[in-house]
C-alpha positions as CSV (number, residue, x, y, z in Angstrom):
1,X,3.6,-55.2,-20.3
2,X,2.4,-58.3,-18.8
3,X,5.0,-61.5,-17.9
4,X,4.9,-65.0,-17.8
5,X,6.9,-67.6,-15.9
6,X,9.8,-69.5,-18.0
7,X,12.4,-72.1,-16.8
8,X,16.1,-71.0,-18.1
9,X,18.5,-73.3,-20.2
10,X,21.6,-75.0,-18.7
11,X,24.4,-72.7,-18.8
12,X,28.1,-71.9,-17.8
13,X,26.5,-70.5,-15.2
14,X,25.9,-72.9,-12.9
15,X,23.9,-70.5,-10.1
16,X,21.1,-69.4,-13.2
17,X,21.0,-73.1,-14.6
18,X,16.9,-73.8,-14.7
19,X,16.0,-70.3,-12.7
20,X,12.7,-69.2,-13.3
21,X,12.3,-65.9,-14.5
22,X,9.9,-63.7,-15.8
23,X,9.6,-62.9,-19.5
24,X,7.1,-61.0,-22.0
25,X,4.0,-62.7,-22.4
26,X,4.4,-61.7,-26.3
27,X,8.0,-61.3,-27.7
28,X,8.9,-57.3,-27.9
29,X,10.1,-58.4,-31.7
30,X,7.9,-60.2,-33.5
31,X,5.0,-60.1,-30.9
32,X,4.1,-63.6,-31.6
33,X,3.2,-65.4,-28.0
34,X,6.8,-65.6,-26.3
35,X,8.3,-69.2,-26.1
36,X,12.2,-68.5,-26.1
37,X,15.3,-70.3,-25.6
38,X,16.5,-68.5,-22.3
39,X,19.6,-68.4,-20.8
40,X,21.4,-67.0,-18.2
41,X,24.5,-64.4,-19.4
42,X,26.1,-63.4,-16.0
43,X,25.1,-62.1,-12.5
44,X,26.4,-60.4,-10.2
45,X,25.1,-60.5,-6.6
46,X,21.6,-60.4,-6.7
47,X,20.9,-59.6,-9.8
48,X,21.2,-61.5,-13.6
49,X,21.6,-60.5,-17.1
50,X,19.8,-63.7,-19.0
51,X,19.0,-63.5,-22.9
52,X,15.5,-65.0,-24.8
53,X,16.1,-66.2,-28.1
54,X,12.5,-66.0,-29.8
55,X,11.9,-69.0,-31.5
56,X,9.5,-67.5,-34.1
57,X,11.7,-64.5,-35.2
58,X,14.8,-66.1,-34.3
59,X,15.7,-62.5,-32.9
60,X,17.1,-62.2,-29.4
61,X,15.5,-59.6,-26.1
62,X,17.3,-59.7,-23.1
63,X,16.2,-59.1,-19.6
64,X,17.5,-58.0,-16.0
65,X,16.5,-59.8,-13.6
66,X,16.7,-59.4,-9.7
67,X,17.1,-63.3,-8.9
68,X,17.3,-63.2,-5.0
69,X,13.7,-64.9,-4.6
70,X,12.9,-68.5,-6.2
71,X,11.5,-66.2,-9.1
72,X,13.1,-63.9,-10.7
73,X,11.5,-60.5,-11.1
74,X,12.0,-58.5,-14.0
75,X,13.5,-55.0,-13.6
76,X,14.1,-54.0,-17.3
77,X,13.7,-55.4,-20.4
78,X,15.4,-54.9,-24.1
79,X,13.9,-53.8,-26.4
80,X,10.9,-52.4,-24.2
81,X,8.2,-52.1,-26.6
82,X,5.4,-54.7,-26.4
83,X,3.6,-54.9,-29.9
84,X,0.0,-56.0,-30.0
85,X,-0.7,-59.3,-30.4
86,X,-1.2,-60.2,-33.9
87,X,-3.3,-63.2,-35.2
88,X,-0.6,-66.0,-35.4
89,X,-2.2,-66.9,-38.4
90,X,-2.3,-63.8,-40.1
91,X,1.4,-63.6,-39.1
92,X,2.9,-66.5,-41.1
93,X,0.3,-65.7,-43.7
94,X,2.0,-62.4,-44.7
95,X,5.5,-62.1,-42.7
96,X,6.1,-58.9,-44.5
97,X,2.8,-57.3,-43.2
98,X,3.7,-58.4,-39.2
99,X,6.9,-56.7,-40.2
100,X,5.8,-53.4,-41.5
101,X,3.2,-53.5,-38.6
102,X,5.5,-53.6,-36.0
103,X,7.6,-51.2,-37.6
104,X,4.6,-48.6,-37.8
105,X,3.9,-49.2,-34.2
106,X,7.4,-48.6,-32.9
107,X,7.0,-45.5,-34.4
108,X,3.6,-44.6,-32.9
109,X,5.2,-45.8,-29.6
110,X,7.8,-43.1,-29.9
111,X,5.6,-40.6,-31.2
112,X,6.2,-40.6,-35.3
113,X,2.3,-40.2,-35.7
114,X,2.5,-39.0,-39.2
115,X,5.0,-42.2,-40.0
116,X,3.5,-44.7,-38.2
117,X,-0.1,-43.5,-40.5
118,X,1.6,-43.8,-43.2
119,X,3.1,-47.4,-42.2
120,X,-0.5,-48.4,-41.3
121,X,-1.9,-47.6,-44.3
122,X,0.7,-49.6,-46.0
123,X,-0.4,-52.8,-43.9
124,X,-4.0,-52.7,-45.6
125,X,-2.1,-52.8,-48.4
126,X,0.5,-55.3,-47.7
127,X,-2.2,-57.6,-46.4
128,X,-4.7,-57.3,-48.9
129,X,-2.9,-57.9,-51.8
130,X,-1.3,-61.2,-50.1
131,X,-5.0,-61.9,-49.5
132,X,-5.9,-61.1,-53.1
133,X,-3.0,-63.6,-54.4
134,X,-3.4,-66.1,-51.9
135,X,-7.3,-66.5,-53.1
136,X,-6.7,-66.1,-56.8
137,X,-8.6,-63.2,-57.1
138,X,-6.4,-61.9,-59.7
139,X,-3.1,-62.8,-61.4
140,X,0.5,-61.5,-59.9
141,X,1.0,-58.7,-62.9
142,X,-2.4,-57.2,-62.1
143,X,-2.6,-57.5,-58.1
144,X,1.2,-55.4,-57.8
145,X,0.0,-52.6,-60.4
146,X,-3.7,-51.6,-59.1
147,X,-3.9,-49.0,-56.7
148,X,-5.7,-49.5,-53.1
149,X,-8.7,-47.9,-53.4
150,X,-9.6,-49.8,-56.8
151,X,-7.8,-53.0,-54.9
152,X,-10.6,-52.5,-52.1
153,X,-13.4,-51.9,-54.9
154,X,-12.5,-55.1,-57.2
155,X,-11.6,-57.3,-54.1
156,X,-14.4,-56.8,-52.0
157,X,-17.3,-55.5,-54.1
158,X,-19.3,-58.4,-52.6
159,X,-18.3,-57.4,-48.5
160,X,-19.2,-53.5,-47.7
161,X,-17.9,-54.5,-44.1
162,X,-14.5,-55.3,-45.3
163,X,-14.9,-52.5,-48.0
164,X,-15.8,-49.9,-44.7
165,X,-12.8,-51.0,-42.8
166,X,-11.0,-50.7,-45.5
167,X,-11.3,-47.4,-46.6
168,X,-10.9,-46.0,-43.7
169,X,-8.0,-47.3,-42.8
170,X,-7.4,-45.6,-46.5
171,X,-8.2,-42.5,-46.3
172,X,-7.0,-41.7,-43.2
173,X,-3.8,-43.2,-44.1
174,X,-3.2,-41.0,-47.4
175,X,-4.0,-38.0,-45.1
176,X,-0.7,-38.8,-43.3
177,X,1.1,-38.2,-46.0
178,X,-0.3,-35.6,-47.6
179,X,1.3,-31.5,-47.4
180,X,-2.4,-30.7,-45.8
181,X,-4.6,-32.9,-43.5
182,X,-8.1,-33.4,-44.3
183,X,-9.1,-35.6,-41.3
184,X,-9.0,-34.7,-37.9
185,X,-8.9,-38.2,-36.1
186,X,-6.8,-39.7,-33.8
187,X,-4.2,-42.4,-35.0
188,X,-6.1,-44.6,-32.6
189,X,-9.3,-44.8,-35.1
190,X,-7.2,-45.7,-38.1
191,X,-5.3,-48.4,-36.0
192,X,-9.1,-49.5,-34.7
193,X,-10.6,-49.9,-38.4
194,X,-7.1,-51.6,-39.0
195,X,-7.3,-54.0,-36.9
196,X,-11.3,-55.2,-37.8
197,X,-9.5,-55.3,-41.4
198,X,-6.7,-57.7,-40.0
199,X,-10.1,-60.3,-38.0
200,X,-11.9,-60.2,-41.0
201,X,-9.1,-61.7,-42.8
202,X,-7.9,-64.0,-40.3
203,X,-11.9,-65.1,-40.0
204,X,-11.4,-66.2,-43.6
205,X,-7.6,-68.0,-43.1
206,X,-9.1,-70.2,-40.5
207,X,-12.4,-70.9,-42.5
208,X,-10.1,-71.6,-45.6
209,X,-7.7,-73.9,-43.8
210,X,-10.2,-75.7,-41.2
211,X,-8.7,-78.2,-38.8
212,X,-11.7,-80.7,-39.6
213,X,-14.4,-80.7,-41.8
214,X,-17.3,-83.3,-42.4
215,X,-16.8,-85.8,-44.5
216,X,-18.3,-85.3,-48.4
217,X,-20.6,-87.9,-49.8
């Protein structure tokens, strides 16, 4: 897990009031890049208990921290998992799909392979299909009903990259929750192929929403 440096709030508790201390470099929620509104709970001795309230997820982590130095070191951290940091714009693009993300990676991270397959494999979909709507590739009644693998087909008939990635992400997926296991792959490729899905659609986010573009005669 790697830290950075943050400056706590004024508190009650005058001896933490504007401590430095070390946080998440991403938020152990949301993993969106960790800016929080910290603050310092209690302490006693040497050490302090000092909450981080992300201001992206508006959900709170918490921290020990042995504060006998100028810098506080972290010594433990709640929760403890660090998710991988997501595209911030494919994150407020489709909240649900950061969600469902995380949630199939804390299962991975305690070692629900077969769940946290399945959860990936609902991502594609999640993301997709917010992709599909946001474009106007289709209308509402007809993005919810089609199934993923004609999704992937109508979609992106034009992009075999994103139709690769795709179904393998799948495939593999449905083999997670099926009573037998065709595929012998790790997790680790499906999460891969995942994750060149997830650039591919935040390539086409930022080419969709430029921050300046010439000027049209």
């Amino acid at each position: 897990m790697e830290f950075k440096i943050k400056i706590a709030e004024p508190s009650t508790k005058t001896v933490l009031d504007r401590k430095k201390v070390h946080i998440p470099t991403l938020c152990p929620n949301c993993g969106v890049s960790n800016n929080p509104v910290t603050k310092g709970v209690a302490s006693a001795q040497k050490i302090a208990f000092f909450s981080h309230l992300c201001t992206s997820c508006n959900a709170y982590h918490f921290s020990l921290q042995d504060i006998e130095k100028d810098i506080g070191i972290c010594k433990a951290i709640f929760p403890s998992n660090q998710p991988s940091d997501l595209p911030e714009q494919v994150v407020s693009f489709s909240p649900r799909f950061a969600k469902m993300y995380r949630d199939a990676e804390f299962a991975e991270n305690n070692n629900a392979v077969d769940l946290a397959g399945v959860g990936y494999r609902a991502c594609l979909e999640i993301l997709l299909k917010d992709y599909a709507f946001d474009f106007n590739l289709a209308e509402y009644e007809e993005i919810a009903k089609i199934n993923l693998n004609n999704a992937i087909s109508k979609f992106f008939k034009e992009d075999t990259s994103v139709q690769t990635a795709a179904d393998v992400v799948r495939i593999l997926g449905n083999d997670y929750a099926h009573w037998r296991q065709e595929e012998e792959f790790d997790l680790s490729i499906l999460k891969a192929y995942l994750n060149i899905f997830v650039q591919i659609i935040n390539t086409k986010l930022m080419l969709k929403n430029p921050p300046v573009s010439r000027n049209k005669k």
